[in-house]
C-alpha positions as CSV (number, residue, x, y, z in Angstrom):
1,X,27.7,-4.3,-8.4
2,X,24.7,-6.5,-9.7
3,X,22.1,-5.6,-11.4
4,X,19.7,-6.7,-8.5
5,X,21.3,-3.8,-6.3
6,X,21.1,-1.2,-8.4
7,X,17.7,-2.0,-9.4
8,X,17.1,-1.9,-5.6
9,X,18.5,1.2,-4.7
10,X,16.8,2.7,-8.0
11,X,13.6,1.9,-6.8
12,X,14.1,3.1,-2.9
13,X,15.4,6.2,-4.0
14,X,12.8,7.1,-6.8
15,X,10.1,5.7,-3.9
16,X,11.1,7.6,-1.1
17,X,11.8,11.2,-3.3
18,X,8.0,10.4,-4.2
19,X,6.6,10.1,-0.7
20,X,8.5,13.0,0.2
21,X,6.6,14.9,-2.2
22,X,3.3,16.9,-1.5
23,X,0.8,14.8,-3.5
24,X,-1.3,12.1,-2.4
25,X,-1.0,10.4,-5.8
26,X,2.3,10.7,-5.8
27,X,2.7,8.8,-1.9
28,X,1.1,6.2,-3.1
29,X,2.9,5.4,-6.5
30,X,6.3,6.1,-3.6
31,X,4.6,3.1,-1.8
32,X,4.4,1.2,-4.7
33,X,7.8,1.6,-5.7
34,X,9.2,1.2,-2.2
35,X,7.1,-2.0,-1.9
36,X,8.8,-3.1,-5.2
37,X,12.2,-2.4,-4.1
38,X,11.6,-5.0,-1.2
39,X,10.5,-7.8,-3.6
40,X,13.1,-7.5,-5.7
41,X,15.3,-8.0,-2.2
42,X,13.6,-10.7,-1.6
43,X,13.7,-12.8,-4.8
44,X,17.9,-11.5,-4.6
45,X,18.1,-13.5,-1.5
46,X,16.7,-17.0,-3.0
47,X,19.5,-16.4,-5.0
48,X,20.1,-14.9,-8.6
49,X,20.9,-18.2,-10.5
50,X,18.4,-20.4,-12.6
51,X,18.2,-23.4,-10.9
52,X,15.6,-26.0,-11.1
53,X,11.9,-25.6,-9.8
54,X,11.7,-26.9,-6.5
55,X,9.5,-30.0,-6.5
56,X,8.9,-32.3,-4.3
57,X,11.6,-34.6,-3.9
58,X,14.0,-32.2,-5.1
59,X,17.9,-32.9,-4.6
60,X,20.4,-29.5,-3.5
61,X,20.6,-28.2,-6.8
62,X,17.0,-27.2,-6.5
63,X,15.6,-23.6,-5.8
64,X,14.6,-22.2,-3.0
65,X,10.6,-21.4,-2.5
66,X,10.8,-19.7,0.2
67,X,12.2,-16.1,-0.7
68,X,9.3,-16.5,-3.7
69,X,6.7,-17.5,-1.4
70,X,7.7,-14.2,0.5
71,X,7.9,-12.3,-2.7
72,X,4.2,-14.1,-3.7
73,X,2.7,-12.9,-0.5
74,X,4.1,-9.1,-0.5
75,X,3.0,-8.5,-3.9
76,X,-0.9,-9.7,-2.4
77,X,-0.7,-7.9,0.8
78,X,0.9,-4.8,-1.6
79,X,-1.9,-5.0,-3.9
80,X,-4.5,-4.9,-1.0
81,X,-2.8,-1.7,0.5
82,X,-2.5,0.0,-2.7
83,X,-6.2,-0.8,-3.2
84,X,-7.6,0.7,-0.2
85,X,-4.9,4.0,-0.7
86,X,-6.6,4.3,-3.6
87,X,-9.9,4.1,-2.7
88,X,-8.9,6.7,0.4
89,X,-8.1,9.3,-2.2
90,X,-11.1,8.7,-4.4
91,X,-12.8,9.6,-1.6
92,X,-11.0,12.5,0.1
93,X,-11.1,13.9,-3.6
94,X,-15.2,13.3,-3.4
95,X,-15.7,14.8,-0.1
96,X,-13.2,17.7,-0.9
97,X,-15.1,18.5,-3.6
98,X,-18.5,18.7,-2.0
99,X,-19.7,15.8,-3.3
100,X,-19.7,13.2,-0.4
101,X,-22.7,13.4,1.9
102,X,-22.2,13.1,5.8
103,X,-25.1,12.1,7.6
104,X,-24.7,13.4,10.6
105,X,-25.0,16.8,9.0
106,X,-29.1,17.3,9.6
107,X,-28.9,16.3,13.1
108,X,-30.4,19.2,15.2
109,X,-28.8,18.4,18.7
110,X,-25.8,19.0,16.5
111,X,-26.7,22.5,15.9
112,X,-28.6,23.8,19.2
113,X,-26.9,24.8,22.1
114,X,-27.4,23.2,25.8
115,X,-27.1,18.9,26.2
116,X,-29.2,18.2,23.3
117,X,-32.3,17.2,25.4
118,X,-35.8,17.9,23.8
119,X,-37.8,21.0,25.9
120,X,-41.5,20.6,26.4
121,X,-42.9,23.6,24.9
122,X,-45.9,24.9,26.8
């Protein structure tokens, strides 16, 4: 078995035992992981040998940019997600403790029954 496989399957199983836990912290470093797993996939399928950079001009014994051009743009796209998850929990942690305002909290027709019309008071 390679190295690349068992790296693999070490980083889906560690990813996925952390998503299954309760934590919100916790999903996303399983996301992370996970995401990981799939870019070490896809740098094992350019192949594990050093070859050459791939230039322009280059010959067969050349590497392949493709699989690292995947690799390059899942690691971005990763990076984005995980940016946003994280910002989701700074949040839910700020509301959940009381400390995130909602606007729509003041709003009388909220409050009164009826259809929220205005009555003319006489």
């Amino acid at each position: 078995m390679s190295a690349a496989a068992l790296l693999v399957g070490l980083l889906a199983a560690a990813g996925t035992f952390m998503l299954l836990r309760g934590t919100q912290l916790r999903l996303i470093i399983g996301f992370i992981l996970l995401t990981h797993a799939v870019n070490v996939v896809l740098l094992s399928a350019g192949g594990l040998r050093w070859r050459a950079p791939a230039f322009a001009g280059g010959g067969p014994g050349r590497a392949d940019p493709l699989p690292q051009a995947f690799a390059l743009t899942a690691i971005v796209i990763t990076f984005g997600i995980t940016i946003y998850l994280l910002g989701l929990l700074v949040r839910t942690g700020r509301d959940a403790a009381g400390g995130g305002a909602d606007p729509t909290d003041d709003d009388r027709a909220d409050t009164r029954p009826g259809d929220g019309r205005e009555q003319d008071e006489l």
